[in-house]
N, C-alpha and C positions, 0 to 999 in steps of 0.2 A: 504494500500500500504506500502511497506517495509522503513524504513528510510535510508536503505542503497540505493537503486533505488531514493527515493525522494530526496537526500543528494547530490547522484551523478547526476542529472539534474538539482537540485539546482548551484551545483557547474560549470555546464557547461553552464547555464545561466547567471552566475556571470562572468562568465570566459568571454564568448562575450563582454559585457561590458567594460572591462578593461585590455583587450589582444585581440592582432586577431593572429591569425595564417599566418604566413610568405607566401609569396607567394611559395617559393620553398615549404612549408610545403604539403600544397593543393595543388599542380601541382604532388608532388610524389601520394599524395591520391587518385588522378584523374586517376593515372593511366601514368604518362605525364614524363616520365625523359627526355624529351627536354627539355621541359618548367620550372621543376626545377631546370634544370643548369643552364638557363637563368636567374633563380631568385635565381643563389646559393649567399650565404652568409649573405642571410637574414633571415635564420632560428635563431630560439630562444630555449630555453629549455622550455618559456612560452609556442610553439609549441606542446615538446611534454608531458607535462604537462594538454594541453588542449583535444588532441589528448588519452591521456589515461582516462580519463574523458570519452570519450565517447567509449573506447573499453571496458570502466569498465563496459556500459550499456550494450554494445553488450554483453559481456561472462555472464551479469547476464540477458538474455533477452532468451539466449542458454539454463542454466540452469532452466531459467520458462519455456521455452515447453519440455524442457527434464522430466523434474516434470511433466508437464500437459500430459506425453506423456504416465510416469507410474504410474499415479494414478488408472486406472483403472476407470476413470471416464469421459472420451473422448471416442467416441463412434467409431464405426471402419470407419462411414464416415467422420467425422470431422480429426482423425487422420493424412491423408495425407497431409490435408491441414497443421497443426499441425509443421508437420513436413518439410514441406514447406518454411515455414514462418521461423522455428529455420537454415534450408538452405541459407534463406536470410540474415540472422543474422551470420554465419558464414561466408559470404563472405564480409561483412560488415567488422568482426572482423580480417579477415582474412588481407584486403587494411589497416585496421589502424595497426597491426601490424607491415604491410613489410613499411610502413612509417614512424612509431618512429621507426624504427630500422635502414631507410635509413638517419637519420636524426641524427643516432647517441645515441638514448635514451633505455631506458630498458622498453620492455613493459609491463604493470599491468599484473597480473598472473588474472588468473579467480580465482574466493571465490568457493572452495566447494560446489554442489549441496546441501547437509544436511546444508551449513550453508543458501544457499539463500532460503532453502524450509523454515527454520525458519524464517528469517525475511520477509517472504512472507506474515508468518500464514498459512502456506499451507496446515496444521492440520486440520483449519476451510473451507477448500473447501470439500463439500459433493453431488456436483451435477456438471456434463457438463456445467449448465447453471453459477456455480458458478467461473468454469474454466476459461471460455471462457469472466466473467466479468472482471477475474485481468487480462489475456491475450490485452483485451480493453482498459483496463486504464493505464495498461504497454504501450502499444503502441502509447498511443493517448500523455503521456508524452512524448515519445521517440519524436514522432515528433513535437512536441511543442520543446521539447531542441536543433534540430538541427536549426529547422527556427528561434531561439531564436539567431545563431549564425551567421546568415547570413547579416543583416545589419551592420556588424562591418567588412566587405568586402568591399572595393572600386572598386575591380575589379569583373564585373559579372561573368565573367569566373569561378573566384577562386568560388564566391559563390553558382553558379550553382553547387558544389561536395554535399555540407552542402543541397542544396536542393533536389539533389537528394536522400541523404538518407532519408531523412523528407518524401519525396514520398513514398518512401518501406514502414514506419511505417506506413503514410496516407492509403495508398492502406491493410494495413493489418486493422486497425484499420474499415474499410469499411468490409470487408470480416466480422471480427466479430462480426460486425453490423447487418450486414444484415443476417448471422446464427444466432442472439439474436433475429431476427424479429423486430428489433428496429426501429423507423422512421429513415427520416434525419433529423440533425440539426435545428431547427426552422428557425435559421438566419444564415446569410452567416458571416464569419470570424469567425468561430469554430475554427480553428486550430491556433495555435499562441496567443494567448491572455492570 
């Protein structure tokens, strides 16, 4: 797995811990500018700070199915799905953009697809089945760093946004499971830990 992806969930796990996101922060992510007004002037720059942390994974989660999409090694049925998933991932990146910008902040540029095909190792993928493993462990972090952020919420509301993204990666992370032919989980609390 890349150090720049491992680095950026590291740092959005650290981030939970020792900052939460404003209420008006999450209420704009949600979708919500009543609720943000309501909660205006409790944004932080820690907001969008924490907030670009996680659009850094989304634009680098974009360019891993864009790679997985031209490698030539995705098959034309797995493809849609493929492409699917990096859909998902642009509306993801899409709500955290128009939020650190409602918020006032600049948002992280996306890295070059040549630089994140390198720190992928993308060199070393030589099969669908090798794709579709970083695709899995891509995801299965992604939603381990969002639910990683969710107990530093007091209000359910707010934390329900941070869960539903964790869902999108859950539900992908499932999909390329069950293309791997892979069981489920032995034991319950997989996710989060």
């Amino acid at each position: 797995m890349s150090s720049i992806i491992d680095t950026g969930r590291r740092s959005l796990l650290r981030a939970s811990g020792t900052a939460v996101l404003s209420a008006a922060a999450v209420a704009l992510l949600a979708g919500s500018d009543r609720m943000a007004a309501q909660a205006q002037g409790t944004s932080s720059a820690s907001d969008v700070q924490i907030l670009n942390v996680a659009l850094g994974l989304e634009h680098e989660a974009i360019s891993a199915y864009a790679i997985a999409a031209g490698s030539g090694l995705v098959s034309k049925a797995v493809l849609p799905v493929a492409v699917q998933f990096q859909g998902h991932h642009k509306e993801h990146r899409d709500a955290l953009t128009a939020t650190i910008r409602k918020l006032g902040g600049m948002p992280v540029a996306a890295r070059p697809d040549a630089e994140v095909a390198a720190a992928l190792n993308a060199k070393a993928l030589k099969s669908q089945t090798d794709v579709l493993r970083l695709a899995q462990r891509l995801e299965r972090g992604a939603a381990n760093a969002y639910i990683g952020v969710i107990p530093s919420f007091s209000d359910r509301a707010l934390a329900q946004v941070s869960a539903r993204l964790a869902s999108d990666e859950t539900m992908h992370w499932v999909v390329l499971s069950q293309a791997l032919g892979d069981s489920l989980p032995p034991k319950a609390l997989f996710f989060g830990a």
